[in-house]
C-alpha positions in Angstrom: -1.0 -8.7 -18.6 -3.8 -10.4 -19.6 -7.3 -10.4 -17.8 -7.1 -13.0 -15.6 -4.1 -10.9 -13.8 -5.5 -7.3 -14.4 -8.5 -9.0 -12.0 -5.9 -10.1 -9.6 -4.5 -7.1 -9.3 -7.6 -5.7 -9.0 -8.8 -8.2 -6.4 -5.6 -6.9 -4.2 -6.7 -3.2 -4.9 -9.7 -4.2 -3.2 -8.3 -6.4 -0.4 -6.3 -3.3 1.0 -9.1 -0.8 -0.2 -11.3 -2.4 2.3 -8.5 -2.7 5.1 -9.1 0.7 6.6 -12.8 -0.7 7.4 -11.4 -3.4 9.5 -9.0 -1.6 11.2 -12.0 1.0 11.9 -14.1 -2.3 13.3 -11.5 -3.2 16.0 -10.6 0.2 17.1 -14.3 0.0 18.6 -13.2 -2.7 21.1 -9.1 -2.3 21.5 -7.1 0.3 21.5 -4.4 0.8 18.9 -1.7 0.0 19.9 -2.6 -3.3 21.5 -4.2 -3.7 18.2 -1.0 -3.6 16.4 0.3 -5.6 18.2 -1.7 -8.5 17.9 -2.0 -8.0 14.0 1.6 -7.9 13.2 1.8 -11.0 16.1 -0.3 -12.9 13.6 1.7 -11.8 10.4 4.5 -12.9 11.5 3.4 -16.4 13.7 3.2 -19.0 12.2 4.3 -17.2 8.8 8.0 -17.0 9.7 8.4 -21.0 10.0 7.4 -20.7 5.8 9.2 -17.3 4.6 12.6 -18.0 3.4 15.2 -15.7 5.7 16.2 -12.7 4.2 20.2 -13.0 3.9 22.8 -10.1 4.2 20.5 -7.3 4.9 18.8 -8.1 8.0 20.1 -5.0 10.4 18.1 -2.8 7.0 15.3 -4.9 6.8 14.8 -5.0 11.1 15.2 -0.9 10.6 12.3 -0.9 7.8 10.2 -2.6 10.5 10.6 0.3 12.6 9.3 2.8 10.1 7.3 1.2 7.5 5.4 -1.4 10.0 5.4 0.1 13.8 5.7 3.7 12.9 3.4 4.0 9.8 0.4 1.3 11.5 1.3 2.6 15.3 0.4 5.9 13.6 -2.3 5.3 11.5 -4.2 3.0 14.1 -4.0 5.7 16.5 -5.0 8.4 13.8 -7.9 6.5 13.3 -8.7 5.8 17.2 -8.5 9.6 17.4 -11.3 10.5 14.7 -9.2 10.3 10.8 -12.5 9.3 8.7 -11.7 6.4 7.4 -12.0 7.0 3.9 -10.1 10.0 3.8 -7.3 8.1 5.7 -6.6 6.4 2.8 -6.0 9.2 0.9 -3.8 10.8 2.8 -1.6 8.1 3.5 -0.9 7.6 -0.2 1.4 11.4 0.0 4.0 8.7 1.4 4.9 9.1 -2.0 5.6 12.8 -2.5 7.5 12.1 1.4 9.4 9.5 -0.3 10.9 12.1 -2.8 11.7 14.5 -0.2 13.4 12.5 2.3 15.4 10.8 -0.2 16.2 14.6 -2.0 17.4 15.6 1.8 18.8 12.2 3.5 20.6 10.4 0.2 21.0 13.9 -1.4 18.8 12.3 -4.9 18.1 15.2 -6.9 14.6 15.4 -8.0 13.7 15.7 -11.7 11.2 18.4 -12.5 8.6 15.8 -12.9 8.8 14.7 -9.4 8.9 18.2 -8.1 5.9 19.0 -10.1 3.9 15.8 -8.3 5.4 17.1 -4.9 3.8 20.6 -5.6 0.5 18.7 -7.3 0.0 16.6 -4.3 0.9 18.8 -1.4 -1.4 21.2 -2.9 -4.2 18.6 -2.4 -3.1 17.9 1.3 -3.8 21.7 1.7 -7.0 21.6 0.3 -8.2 18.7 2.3 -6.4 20.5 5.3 -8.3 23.4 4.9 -11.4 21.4 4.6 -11.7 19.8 7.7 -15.4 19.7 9.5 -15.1 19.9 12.7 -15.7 16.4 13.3 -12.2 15.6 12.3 -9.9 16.7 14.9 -6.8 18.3 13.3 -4.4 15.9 15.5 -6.0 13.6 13.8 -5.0 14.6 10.7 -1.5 15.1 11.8 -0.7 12.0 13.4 -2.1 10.7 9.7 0.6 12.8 7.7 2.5 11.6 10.5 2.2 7.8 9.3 2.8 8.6 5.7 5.9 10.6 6.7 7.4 7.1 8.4 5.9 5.5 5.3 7.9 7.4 3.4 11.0 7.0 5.3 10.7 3.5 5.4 10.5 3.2 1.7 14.3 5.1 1.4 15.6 2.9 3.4 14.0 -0.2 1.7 16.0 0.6 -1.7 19.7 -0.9 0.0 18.1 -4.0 0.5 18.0 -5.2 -3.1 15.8 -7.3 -5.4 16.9 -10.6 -3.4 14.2 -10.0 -0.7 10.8 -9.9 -1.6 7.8 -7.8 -0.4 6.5 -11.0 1.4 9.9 -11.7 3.4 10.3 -7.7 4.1 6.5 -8.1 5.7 7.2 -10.8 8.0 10.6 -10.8 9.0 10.0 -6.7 9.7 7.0 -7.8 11.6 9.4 -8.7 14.2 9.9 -5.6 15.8 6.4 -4.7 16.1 4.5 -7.0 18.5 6.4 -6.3 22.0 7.3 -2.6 21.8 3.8 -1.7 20.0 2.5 -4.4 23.3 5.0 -2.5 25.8 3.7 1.1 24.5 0.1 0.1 25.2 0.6 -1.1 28.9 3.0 2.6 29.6 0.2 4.6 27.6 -3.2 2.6 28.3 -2.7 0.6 31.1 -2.4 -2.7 32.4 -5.8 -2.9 33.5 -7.5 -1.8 30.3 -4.9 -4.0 28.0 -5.7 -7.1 30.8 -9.2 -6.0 30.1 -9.0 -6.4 26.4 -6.9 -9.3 26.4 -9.4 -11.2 28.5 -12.4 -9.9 26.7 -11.7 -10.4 22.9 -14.5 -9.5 21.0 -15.9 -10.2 17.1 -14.8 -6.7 16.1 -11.3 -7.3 17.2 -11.0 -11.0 15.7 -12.3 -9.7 12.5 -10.0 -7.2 12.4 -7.1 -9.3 13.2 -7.7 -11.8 10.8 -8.3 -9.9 8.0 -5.7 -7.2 8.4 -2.6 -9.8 9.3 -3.9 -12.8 6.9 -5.7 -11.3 4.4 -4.2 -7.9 3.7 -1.0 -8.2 4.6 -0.1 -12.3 4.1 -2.5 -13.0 1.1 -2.4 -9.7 -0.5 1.1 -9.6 -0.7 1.5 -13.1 -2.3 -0.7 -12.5 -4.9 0.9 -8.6 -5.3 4.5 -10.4 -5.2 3.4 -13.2 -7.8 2.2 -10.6 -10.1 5.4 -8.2 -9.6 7.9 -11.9 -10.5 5.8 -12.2 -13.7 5.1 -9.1 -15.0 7.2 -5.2 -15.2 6.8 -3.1 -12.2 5.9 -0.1 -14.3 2.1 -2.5 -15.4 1.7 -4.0 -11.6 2.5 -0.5 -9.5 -0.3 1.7 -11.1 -3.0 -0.5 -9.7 -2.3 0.3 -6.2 -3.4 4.5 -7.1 -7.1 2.4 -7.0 -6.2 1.8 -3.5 -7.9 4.9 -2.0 -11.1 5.6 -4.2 -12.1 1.5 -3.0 -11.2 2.9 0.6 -13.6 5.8 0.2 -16.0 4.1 -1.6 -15.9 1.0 1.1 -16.7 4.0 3.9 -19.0 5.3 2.6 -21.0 2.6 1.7 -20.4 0.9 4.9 -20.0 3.6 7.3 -22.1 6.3 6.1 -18.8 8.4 5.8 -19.6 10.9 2.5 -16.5 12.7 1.6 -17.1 16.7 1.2 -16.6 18.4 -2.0 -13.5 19.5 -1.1 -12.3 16.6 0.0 -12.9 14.3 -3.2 -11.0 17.7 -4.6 -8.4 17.4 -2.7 -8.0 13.7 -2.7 -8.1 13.7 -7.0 -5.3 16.2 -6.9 -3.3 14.3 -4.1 -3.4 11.0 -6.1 -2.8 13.0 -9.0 -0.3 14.4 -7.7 1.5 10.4 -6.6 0.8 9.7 -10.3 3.0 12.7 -11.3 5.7 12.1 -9.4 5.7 7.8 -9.4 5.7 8.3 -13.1 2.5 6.2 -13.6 1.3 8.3 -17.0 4.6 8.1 -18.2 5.0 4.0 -17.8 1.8 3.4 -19.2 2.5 5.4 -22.2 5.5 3.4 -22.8 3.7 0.8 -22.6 0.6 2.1 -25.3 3.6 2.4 -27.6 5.0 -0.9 -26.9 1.7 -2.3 -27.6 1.0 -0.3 -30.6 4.7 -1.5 -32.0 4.0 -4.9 -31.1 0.8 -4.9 -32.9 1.8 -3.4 -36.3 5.1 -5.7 -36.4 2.3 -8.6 -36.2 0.0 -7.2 -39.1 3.3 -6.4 -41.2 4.2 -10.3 -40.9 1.2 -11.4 -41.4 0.7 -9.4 -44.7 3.6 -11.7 -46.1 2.4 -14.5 -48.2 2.2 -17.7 -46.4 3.8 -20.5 -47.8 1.8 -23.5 -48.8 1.4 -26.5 -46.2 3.5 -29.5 -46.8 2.2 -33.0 -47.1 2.9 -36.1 -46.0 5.5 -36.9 -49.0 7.3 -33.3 -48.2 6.1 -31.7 -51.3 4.0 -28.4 -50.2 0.5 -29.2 -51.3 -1.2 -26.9 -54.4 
């Protein structure tokens, strides 16, 4: 990759680092389901006229919808509404990928290799730190409607792998989208009522907009072209390790916008948790395949170019000196 697309892979890091703030701005004002709702409304209006239809698996990618977009935001939202810290939210989330391992190891019977089950034990060991950690200003249902969104996270992901590499990230976020706007809409007139939703709905405020706008165009629609350009040019195994930056810019965004300074333990907790995602996504292991690449790729160039050059030829075809 060269450095104009480490920076734009870098620029998305940041672009969903920063999401959890949003969300954080318009859960002042709405409540979250309602606020779902209207985000996934805008991913997937006008967006839908534009994204090419996703052919033969559209009963799978309607199903992903139901985990990776209404259960995991539905979830998280309401984690949030309920007290999560924002910046720790987004370290939590990212054990979707020790989830991932599990519920494929029990639902498509994968066998893990003792890599992954070494992340698993890595990262879970984290959540428990962090778990144990708690102040008392988080409430623990908080925290467990959190693990809650990772676990559908994780599920959604399992079921994401029948789709196959004809639908891209892009056409799995918007044509997924469509089962989120009326239940999550549905759910918050049965849970919050009609007159606090008509309330809301009638009463829009900048909180809420922002929110909307930047979570449904800028993190999910423009993050994921850029993410989905970089993925058609480049291996997986250079583009995925970027998003392991995802949580340190969430913390950091909190706490420089929010006040919200992470304990001790929690910064402990969250190292070995990522650390622990690294383990089992393979992230050391793909970047030191490619260090050796590189390093190959580097001494075949100085071994040619130790070979004498031959002369230049000039304009009569006779090599000059």
């Amino acid at each position: 990759m060269r450095p104009v697309h480490q920076l734009l892979a870098l620029l998305v890091v940041v672009l969903w680092g920063v999401n959890f703030l949003f969300i954080d701005f318009g859960l002042r004002d709405w409540p979250p389901l309602l606020l779902v709702a209207a985000r996934f409304t805008f991913v997937v209006i006008p967006a839908i006229l534009f994204v090419k239809y996703p052919r033969g698996r559209f009963g799978r990618i309607l199903l992903i919808g139901v985990f990776m977009s209404a259960g995991q935001f539905s979830l998280l939202y309401t984690s949030l509404f309920l007290g999560m810290p924002v910046g720790l939210s987004s370290i939590v989330l990212q054990i979707q990928a020790v989830f991932t391992v599990v519920v494929a190891a029990l639902a498509l019977r994968e066998v893990p290799s003792r890599r992954q089950i070494l992340g698993v034990l890595i990262g879970l060991s984290g959540l428990a730190v962090i778990a144990l950690s708690l102040e008392a200003s988080t409430p623990v249902v908080a925290f467990v409607v959190c693990l809650a969104a990772a676990l559908s996270w994780g599920i959604g992901n399992v079921i994401a792998r029948g789709v196959g590499p004809s639908v891209n990230g892009l056409q799995m976020t918007v044509w997924s989208g469509l089962v989120v706007p009326l239940p999550m809409f549905g759910l918050s007139l049965l849970i919050d009522g009609p007159a606090e939703v008509v309330q809301a709905l009638t009463h829009p405020t900048w909180n809420v907009v922002a929110s909307v706008v930047y979570t449904a165009g800028v993190a999910s629609l423009i993050g994921y072209v850029i993410w989905n350009s970089l993925l058609a040019r480049f291996p997986a195994s250079q583009v995925a390790p970027f998003t392991l930056l995802v949580p340190p810019v969430g913390v950091g965004a909190s706490w420089l916008v929010l006040g919200d300074r992470p304990t001790t333990p929690e910064l402990i907790g969250g190292a070995l948790l990522i650390l622990g995602v690294a383990v089992t996504t393979g992230v050391f292991t793909t970047l030191l395949r490619g260090l050796r690449r590189g390093g190959r790729r580097r001494h075949r160039t100085v071994v040619e170019c130790d070979e004498p050059a031959p002369a230049p030829v000039g304009a009569a075809g006779v090599r000059e000196g």
